[in-house]
C-alpha positions as MATLAB code, in Angstrom:
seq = 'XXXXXXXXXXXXXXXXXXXXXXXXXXXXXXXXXXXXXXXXXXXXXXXXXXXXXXXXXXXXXXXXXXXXXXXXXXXXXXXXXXXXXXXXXXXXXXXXXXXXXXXXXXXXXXXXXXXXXXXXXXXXXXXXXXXXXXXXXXXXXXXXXXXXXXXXXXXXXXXXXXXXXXXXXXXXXXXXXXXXXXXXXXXXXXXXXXXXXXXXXXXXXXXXXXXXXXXXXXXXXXXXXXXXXXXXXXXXXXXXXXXXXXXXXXXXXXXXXXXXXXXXXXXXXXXXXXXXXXXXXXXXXXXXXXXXXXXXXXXXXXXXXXXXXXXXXXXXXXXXXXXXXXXXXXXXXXXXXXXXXXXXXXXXXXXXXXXXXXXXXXXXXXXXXXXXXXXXXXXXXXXXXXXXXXXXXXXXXXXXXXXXXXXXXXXXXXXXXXXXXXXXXXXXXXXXXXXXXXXXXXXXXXXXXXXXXXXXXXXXXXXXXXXXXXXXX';
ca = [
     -10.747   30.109  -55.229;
     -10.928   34.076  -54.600;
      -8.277   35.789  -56.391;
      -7.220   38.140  -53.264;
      -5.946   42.053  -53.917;
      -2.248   42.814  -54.309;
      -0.250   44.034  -50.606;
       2.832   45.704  -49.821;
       3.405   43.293  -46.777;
       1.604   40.056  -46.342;
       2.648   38.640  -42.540;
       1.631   35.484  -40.958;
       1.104   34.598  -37.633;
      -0.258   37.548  -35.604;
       1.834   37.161  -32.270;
       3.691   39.864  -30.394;
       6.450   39.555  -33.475;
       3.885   39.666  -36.334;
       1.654   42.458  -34.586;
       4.885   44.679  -33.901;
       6.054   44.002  -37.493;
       2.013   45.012  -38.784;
       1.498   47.490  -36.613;
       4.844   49.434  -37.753;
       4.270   49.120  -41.902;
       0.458   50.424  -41.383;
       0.719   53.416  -42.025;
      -1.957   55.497  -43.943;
      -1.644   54.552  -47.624;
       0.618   50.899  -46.774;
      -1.280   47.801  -47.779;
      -0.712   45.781  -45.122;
      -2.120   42.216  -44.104;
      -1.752   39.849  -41.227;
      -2.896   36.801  -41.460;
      -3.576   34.667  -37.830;
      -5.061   31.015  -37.744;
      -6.742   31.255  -34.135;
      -9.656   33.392  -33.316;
      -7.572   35.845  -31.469;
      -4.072   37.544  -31.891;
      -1.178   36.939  -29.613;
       0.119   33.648  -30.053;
       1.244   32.332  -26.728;
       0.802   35.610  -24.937;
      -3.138   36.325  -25.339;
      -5.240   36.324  -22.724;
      -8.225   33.656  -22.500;
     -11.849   34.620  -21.105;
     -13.646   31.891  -19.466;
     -17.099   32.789  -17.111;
     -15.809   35.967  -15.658;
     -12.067   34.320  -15.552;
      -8.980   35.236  -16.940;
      -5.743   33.937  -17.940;
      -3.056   34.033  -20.073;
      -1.019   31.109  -21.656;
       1.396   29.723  -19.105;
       1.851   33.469  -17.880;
       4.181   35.645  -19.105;
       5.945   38.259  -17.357;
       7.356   41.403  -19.571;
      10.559   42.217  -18.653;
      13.749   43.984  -21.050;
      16.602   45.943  -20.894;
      15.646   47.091  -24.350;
      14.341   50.758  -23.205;
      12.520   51.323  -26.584;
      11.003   48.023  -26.382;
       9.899   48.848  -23.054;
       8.851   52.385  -24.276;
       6.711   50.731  -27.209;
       4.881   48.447  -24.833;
       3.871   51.501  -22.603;
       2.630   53.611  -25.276;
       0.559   50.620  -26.584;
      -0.499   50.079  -22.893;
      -1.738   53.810  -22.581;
       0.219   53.379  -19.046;
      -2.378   50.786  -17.820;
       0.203   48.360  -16.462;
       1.063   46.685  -12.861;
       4.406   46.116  -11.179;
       4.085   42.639   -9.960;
       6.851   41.258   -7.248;
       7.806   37.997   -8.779;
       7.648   35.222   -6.164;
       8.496   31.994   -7.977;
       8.900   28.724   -5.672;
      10.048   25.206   -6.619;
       7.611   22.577   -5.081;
      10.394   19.282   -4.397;
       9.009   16.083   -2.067;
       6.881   18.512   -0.495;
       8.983   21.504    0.250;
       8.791   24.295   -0.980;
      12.215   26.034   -2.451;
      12.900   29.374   -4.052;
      13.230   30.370   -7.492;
      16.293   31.695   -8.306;
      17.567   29.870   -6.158;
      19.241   31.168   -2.824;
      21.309   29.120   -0.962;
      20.389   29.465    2.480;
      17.060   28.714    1.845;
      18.141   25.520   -0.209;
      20.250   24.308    2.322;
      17.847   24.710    5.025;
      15.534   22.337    2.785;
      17.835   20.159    1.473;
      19.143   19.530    5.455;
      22.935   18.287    5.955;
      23.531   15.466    3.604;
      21.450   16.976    0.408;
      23.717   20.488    1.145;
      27.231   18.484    1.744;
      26.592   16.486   -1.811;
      25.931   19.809   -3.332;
      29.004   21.668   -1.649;
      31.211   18.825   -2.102;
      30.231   18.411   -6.189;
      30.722   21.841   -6.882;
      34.029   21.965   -5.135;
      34.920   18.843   -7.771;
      33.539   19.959  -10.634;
      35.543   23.188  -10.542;
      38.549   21.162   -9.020;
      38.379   18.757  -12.448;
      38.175   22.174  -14.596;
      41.607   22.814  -13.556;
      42.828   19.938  -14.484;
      40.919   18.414  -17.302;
      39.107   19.978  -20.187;
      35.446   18.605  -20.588;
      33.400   19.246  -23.585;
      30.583   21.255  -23.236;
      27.753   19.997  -25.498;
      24.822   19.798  -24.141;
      22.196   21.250  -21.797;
      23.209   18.459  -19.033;
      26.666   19.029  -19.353;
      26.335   23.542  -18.713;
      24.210   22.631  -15.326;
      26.885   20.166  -14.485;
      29.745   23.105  -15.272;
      27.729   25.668  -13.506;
      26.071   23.903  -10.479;
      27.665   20.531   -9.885;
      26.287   17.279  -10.437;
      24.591   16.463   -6.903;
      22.450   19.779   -7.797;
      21.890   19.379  -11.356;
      20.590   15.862  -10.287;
      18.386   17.618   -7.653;
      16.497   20.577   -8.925;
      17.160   20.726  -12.792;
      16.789   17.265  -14.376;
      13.846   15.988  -13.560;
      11.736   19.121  -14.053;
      13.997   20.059  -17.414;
      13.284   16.204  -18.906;
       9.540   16.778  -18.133;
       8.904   20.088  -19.586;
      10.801   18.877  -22.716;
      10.308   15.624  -22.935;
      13.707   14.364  -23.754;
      17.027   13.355  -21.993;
      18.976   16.704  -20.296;
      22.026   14.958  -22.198;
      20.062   15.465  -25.629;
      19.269   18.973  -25.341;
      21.357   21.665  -26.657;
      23.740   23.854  -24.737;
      22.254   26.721  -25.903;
      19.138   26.230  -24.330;
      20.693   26.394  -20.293;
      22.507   29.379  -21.621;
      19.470   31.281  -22.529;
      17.561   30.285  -19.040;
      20.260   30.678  -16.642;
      22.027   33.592  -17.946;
      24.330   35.353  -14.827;
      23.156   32.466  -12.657;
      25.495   29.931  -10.785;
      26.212   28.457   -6.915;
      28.091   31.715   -6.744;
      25.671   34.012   -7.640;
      23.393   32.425   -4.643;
      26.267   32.258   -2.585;
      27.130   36.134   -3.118;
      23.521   37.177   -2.729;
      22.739   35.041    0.490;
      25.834   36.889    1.883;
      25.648   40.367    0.535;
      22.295   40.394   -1.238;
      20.951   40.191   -4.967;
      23.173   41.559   -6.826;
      22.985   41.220  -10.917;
      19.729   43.014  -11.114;
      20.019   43.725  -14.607;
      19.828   40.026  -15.611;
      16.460   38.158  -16.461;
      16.976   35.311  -14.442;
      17.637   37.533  -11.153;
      14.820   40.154  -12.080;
      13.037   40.478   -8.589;
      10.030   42.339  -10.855;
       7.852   42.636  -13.617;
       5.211   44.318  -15.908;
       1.917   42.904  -16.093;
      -1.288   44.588  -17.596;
      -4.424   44.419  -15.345;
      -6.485   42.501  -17.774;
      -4.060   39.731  -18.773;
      -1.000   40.040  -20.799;
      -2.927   39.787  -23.925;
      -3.738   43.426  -23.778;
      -0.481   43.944  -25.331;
      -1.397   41.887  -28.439;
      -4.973   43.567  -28.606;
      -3.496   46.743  -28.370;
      -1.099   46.096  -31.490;
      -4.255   45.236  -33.109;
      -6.005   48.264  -32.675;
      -3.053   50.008  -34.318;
      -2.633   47.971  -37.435;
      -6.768   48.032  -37.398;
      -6.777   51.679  -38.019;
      -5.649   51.173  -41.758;
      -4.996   47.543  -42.865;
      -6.989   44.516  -41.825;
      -6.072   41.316  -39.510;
      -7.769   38.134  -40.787;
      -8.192   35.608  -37.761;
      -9.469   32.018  -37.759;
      -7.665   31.477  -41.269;
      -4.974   29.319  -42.328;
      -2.170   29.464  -44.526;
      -2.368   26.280  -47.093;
       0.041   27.096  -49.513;
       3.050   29.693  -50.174;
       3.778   30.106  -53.949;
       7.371   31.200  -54.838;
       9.342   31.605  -57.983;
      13.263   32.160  -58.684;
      14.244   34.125  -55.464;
      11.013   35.514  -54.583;
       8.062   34.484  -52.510;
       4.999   35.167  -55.246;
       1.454   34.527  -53.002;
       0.100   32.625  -50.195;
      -3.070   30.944  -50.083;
      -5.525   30.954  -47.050;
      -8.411   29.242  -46.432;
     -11.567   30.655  -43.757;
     -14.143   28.316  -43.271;
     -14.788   27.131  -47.304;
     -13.667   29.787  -48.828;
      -9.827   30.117  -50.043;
      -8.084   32.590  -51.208;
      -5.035   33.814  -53.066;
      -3.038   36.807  -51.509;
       0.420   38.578  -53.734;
       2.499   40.761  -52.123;
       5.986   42.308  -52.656;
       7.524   41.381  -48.970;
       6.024   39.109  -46.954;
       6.999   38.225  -43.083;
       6.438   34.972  -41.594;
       5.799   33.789  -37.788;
       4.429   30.695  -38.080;
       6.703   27.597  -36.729;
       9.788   27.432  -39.106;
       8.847   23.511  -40.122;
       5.318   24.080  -41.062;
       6.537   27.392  -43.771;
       9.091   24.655  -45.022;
       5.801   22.217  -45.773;
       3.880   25.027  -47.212;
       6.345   26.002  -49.554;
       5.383   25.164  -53.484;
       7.043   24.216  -55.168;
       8.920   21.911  -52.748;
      12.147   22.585  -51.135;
      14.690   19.960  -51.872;
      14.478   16.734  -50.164;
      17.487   18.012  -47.813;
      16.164   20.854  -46.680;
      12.387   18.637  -45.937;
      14.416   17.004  -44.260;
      15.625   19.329  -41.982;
      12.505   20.828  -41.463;
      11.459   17.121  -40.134;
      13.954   17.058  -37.854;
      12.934   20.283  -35.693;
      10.246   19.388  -33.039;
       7.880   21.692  -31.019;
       6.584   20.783  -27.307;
       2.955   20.957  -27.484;
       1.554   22.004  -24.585;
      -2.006   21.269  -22.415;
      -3.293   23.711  -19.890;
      -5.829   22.639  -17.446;
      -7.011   25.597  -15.589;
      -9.616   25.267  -12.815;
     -11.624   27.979  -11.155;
     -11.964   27.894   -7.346;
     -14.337   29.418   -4.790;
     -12.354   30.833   -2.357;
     -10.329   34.095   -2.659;
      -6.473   32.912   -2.916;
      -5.044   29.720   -2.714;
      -1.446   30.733   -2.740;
       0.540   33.912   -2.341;
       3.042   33.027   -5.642;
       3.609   33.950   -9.130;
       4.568   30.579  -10.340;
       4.714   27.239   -8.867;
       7.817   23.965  -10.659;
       6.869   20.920  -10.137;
       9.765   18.426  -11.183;
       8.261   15.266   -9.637;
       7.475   12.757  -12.496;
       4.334   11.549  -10.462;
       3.072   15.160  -10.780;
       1.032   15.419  -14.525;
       1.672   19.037  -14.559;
       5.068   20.603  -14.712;
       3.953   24.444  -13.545;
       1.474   26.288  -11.921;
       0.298   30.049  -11.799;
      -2.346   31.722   -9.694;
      -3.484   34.578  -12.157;
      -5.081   36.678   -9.674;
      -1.869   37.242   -7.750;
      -0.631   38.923  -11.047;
      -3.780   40.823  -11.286;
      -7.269   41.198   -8.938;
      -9.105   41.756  -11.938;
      -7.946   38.116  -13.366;
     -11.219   36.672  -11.539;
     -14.615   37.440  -10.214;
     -14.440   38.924   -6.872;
     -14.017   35.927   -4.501;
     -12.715   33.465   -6.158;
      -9.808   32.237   -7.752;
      -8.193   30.245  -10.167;
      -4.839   27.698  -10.766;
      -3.646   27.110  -14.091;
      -1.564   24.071  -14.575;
       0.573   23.257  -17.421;
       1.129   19.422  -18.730;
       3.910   19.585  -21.553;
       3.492   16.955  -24.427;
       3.896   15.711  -27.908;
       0.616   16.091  -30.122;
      -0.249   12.910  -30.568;
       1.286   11.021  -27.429;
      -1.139    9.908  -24.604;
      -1.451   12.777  -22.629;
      -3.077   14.765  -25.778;
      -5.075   12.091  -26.588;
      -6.409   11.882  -22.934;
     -10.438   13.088  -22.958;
     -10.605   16.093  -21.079;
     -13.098   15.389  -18.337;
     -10.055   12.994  -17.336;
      -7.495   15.515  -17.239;
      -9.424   17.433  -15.019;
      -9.926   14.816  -12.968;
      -6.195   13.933  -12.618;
      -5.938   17.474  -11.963;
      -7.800   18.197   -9.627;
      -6.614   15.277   -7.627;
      -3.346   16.645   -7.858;
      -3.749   19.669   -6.363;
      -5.659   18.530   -3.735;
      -2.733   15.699   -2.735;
      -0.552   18.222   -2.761;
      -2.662   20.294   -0.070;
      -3.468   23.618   -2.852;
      -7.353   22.764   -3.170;
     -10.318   21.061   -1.524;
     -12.471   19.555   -4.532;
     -15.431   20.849   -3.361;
     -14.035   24.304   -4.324;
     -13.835   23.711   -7.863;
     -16.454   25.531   -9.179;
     -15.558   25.114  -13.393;
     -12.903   24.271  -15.504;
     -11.119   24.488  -19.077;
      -8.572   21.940  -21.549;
      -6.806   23.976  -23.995;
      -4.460   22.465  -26.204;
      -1.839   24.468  -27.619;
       0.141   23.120  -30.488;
       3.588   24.633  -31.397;
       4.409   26.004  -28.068;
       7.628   25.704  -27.531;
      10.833   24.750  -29.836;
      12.666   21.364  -28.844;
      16.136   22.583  -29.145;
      17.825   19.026  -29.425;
      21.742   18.801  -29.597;
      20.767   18.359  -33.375;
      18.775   21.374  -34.200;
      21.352   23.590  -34.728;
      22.474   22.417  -38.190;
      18.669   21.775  -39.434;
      18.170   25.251  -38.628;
      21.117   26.471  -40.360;
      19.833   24.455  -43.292;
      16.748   25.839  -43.398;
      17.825   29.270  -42.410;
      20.241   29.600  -45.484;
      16.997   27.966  -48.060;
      14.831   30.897  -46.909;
      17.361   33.572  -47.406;
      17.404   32.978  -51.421;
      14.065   34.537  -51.154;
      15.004   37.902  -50.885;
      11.466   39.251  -49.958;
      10.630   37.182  -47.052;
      11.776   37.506  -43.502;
      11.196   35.126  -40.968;
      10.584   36.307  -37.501;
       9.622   35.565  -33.785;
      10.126   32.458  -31.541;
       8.583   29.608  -34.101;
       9.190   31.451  -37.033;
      13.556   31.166  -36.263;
      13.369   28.313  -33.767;
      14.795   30.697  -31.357;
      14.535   30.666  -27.649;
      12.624   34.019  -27.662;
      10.997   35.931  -24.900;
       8.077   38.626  -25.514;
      10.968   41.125  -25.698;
      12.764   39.368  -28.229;
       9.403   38.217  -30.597;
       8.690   42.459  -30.461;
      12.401   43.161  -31.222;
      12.183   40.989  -33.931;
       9.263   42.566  -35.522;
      10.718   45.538  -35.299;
      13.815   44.840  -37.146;
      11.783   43.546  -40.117;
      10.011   46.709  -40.609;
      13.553   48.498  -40.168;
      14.365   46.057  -43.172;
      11.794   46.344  -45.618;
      11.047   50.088  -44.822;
      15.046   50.799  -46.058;
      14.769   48.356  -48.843;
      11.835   49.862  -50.211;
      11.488   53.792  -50.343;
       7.735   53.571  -51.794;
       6.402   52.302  -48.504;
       8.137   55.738  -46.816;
       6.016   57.754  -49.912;
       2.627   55.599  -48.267;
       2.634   57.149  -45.223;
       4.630   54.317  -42.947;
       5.656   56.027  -39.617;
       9.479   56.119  -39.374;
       9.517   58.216  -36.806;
       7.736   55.366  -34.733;
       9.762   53.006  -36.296;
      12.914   55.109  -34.926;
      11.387   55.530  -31.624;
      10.760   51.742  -31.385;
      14.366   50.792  -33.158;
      16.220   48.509  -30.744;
];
């Protein structure tokens, strides 16, 4: 084993958390490293390149209300952005139903007796509120508060249980908070009658930002920055993370057969919270293993296929709740972007949420494709003579499973990791957070704002505060 140099910041995981964090400590003089195990930066939002075709990972609009987020994104951007329209529909026993919802167009969908159940369940479920207090646990039980059980049963459950692979009733509360935050029956109600109103919440945003060549120009971007003065390693993995009495001493990496050994004074970590646990030597206690074993990420499976024809749809993104259905969500990249294809043609990328492990990631991938394929052309999107290619990705660690359960495994964990006062954990996997690509960046950001204050030296290397102010949530 190589005996690696000595850093001011060591980060893992180059995503849109660990690049902000990097690209904020690299200034001229700071010894900074980020460390990434795929061959390209971004996490979830990079872009992929496939024969002239483009997408990103499951698409990913930016959107904040963060205006030096937004200003930091820009900058990095060089202005080379679009405004997209967002045009979301929900695809139920072969209508077609929009997304947020709006009640006028559910009702005409839903016809007389699916709009009566809805009406009349909502009217009882705030009818019992007056009367009786319920509990509110779990994910189930917030749709049921905010919708009504006749909708909940309708357009959330199915499609929820899919992407996440467990019961509505199992998942934490937290989790329909995040997603539906300013949304309700009344909300629709109030905008079918007066229009959208609320346009300041995420849900409701009628807009985004979306950069020409895929939203992995942000990511690429953030390496450029940090590439000026401190290197990125990609295609290496952490293998070990040495610490001592309330200090994190080295990691160890490995690149193809070579490993090495990397100290550092702070280091910042991104990579899912349960595999730094597992990393850690020596060994946490059993409890806090424990805990780590008891968090779960939703792996996920994309099965994009490129099509010879110019558009199939005129939509952002397409949810599919039907259980019959393999994939749970579709996006047409080129109606984000032109320059996400070859002139011409097209492509759909689906997205089929699993466990590693389970049969669906097992499944070879000339068969997913297949399935596929057949899928879309059931459901009237494609001919199969207009496939003209396709790719299988499998992404591990996509998404956090935030069980009714998670919350005291994180706390767990969460107070472990704080007796080391030189590490800082950051990002969606890195917390177990619920994080969009506003909140990963914010995050970076406010461990840079940490270790700059706790350590005037790096100020004396050249780090940029004023950048660091500019970009300060």
């Amino acid at each position: 084993m190589n005996d690696g140099e000595a850093w001011d910041v060591v980060i893992l995981g180059a995503g849109l958390a660990g690049l902000t964090a990097g690209n904020l400590l690299s200034g001229p003089g700071a010894d900074v490293l980020v460390i990434e195990r795929e061959r390209a930066v971004g996490g979830l939002s990079r872009t992929m390149e496939h024969n002239g075709f483009r997408f990103d990972l499951g698409g990913h609009r930016f959107i904040t209300d963060n205006q030096r987020v937004d200003d930091l994104v820009k900058d990095i951007l060089d202005g080379d952005f679009l405004e997209v329209d967002r045009s979301s529909k929900v695809l139920l026993n072969g209508k077609y139903f929009d997304y947020p919802w709006r009640l006028l167009n559910a009702f005409r969908g839903l016809g007389v007796r699916g709009t009566s159940a809805i009406l009349f369940d909502y009217s009882a479920e705030r009818l019992r509120r007056l009367f009786r207090k319920t509990e509110i646990r779990s994910f189930e039980d917030v749709m049921v508060h905010r919708f009504g059980r006749a909708m909940f049963d309708i357009f959330i459950k199915e499609y929820s249980e899919k992407v996440w692979g467990i019961e509505c009733g199992l998942i934490a509360k937290e989790l329909a908070e995040w997603r539906i935050q300013g949304l309700s029956l009344w909300v629709a109600a109030r905008d079918a009658l007066y229009g959208p109103g609320g346009g300041n919440v995420r849900t409701l945003a009628r807009k985004f930002l979306f950069p020409p060549l895929g939203i992995g120009m942000i990511a690429e971007g953030l390496r450029r920055e940090i590439e000026r003065n401190n290197p990125v390693l990609t295609d290496t993995t952490v293998v070990r993370v040495d610490h001592s009495t309330g200090k994190i001493d080295s990691v160890t990496v490995r690149k193809g057969n070579e490993t090495r050994l990397h100290r550092a004074a702070e280091f910042v970590s991104s990579i899912p919270l349960n595999t730094l646990v597992r990393l850690l030597d020596p060994k946490p206690p059993a409890e806090i293993l424990e805990a780590a074993a008891g968090l779960r990420f939703r792996d996920l499976l994309m099965v994009t296929v490129m099509i010879d024809r110019p558009r199939v749809t005129d939509l952002t993104w397409i949810y599919v709740p039907g259980r019959q259905i393999p994939f749970g969500r579709i996006h047409e990249p080129t109606n984000w972007s032109a320059k996400m294809a070859p002139e011409g043609k097209t492509l759909l990328v689906t997205e089929h949420f699993c466990f590693r492990g389970d049969g669906l990631w097992r499944t070879a991938d000339d068969a997913l494709v297949e399935t596929t394929v057949a899928s879309l052309e059931g459901l009237g999107f494609i001919l199969r003579h207009e496939v003209i290619d396709s790719l299988v990705l499998r992404i591990p660690n996509a998404y956090p499973v935030f069980e009714v359960s998670h919350h005291e495994n994180r706390r767990k964990i969460r107070d472990y990791l704080e007796t080391f006062g030189n590490l800082r954990v950051i990002g969606r996997g890195g917390t177990f957070r619920y994080f969009n690509m506003d909140h990963a960046i914010e995050s970076g950001i406010s461990a840079a704002e940490e270790i700059i204050a706790g350590n005037p030296e790096l100020r004396s290397h050249g780090c940029d505060e004023s950048a660091l102010a500019e970009a300060r949530p």
